[in-house]
C-alpha positions as CSV (number, residue, x, y, z in Angstrom):
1,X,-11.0,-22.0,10.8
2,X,-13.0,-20.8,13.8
3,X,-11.3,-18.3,16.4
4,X,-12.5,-15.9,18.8
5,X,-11.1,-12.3,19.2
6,X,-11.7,-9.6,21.4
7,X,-12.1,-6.3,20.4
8,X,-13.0,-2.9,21.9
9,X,-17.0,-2.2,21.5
10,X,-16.5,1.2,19.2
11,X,-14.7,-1.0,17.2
12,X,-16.4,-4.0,17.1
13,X,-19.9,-1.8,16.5
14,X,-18.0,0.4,13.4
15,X,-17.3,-3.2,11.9
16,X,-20.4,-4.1,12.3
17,X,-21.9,-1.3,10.3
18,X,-19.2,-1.4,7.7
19,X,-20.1,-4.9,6.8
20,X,-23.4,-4.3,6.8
21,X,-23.1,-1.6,4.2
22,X,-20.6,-3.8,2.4
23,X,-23.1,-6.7,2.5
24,X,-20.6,-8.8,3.9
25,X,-21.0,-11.0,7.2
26,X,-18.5,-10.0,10.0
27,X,-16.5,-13.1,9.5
28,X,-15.7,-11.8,5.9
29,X,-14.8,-8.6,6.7
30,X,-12.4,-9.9,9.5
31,X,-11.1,-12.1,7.3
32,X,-10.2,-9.3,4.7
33,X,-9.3,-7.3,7.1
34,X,-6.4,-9.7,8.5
35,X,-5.5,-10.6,4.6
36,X,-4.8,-7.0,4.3
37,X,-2.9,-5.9,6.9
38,X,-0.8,-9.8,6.4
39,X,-0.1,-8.3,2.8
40,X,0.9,-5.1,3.9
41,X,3.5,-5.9,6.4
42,X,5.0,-8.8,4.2
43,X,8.2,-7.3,2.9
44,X,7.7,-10.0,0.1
45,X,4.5,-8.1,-1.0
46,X,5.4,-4.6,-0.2
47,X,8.7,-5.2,-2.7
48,X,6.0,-7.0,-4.9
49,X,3.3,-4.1,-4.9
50,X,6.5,-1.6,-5.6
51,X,8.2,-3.6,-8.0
52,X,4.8,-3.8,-10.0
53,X,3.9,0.0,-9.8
54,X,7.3,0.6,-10.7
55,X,7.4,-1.5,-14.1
56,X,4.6,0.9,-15.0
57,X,6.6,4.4,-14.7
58,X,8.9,5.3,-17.2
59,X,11.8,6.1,-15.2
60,X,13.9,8.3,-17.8
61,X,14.6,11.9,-16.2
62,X,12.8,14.8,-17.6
63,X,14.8,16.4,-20.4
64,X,15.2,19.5,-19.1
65,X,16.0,18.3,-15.8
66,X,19.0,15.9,-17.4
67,X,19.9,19.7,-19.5
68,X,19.8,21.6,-16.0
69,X,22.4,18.5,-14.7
70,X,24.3,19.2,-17.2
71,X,25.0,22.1,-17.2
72,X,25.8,22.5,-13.5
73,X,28.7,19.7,-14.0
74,X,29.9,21.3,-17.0
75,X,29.9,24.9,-14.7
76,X,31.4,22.9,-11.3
77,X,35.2,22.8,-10.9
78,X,36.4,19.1,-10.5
């Protein structure tokens, strides 16, 4: 789809250069641009992204950490 946009001339001229160094024609760059920042304020794909990096941490506390806990309850007056 064809659109027109206005953008400030710094801007428009740092584009320029970055898609000539990317080898990409403006309208590609805009159009990954916009992609980008749409994914990036989706809540859908924010949870997504996290969700994913996530899955690849192992979550489990430290063991020393969980023996430091531990000890504190054991130490703390209930």
């Amino acid at each position: 789809m064809k659109t027109a946009i206005s953008v400030p001339g710094v801007l428009f001229e740092r584009a320029d250069k970055l898609a000539r160094k990317m080898k990409k024609s403006r309208s590609q760059l805009y159009s990954d641009a916009i992609s980008e920042y749409v994914s990036r304020h989706d809540s859908a794909e924010v949870t997504k992204a996290l969700d994913e990096l996530y899955s690849e941490l192992d979550s489990r506390p430290h063991r020393s950490l969980s023996e430091v806990a531990r000890r504190v309850l054991e130490s703390t007056e209930w």
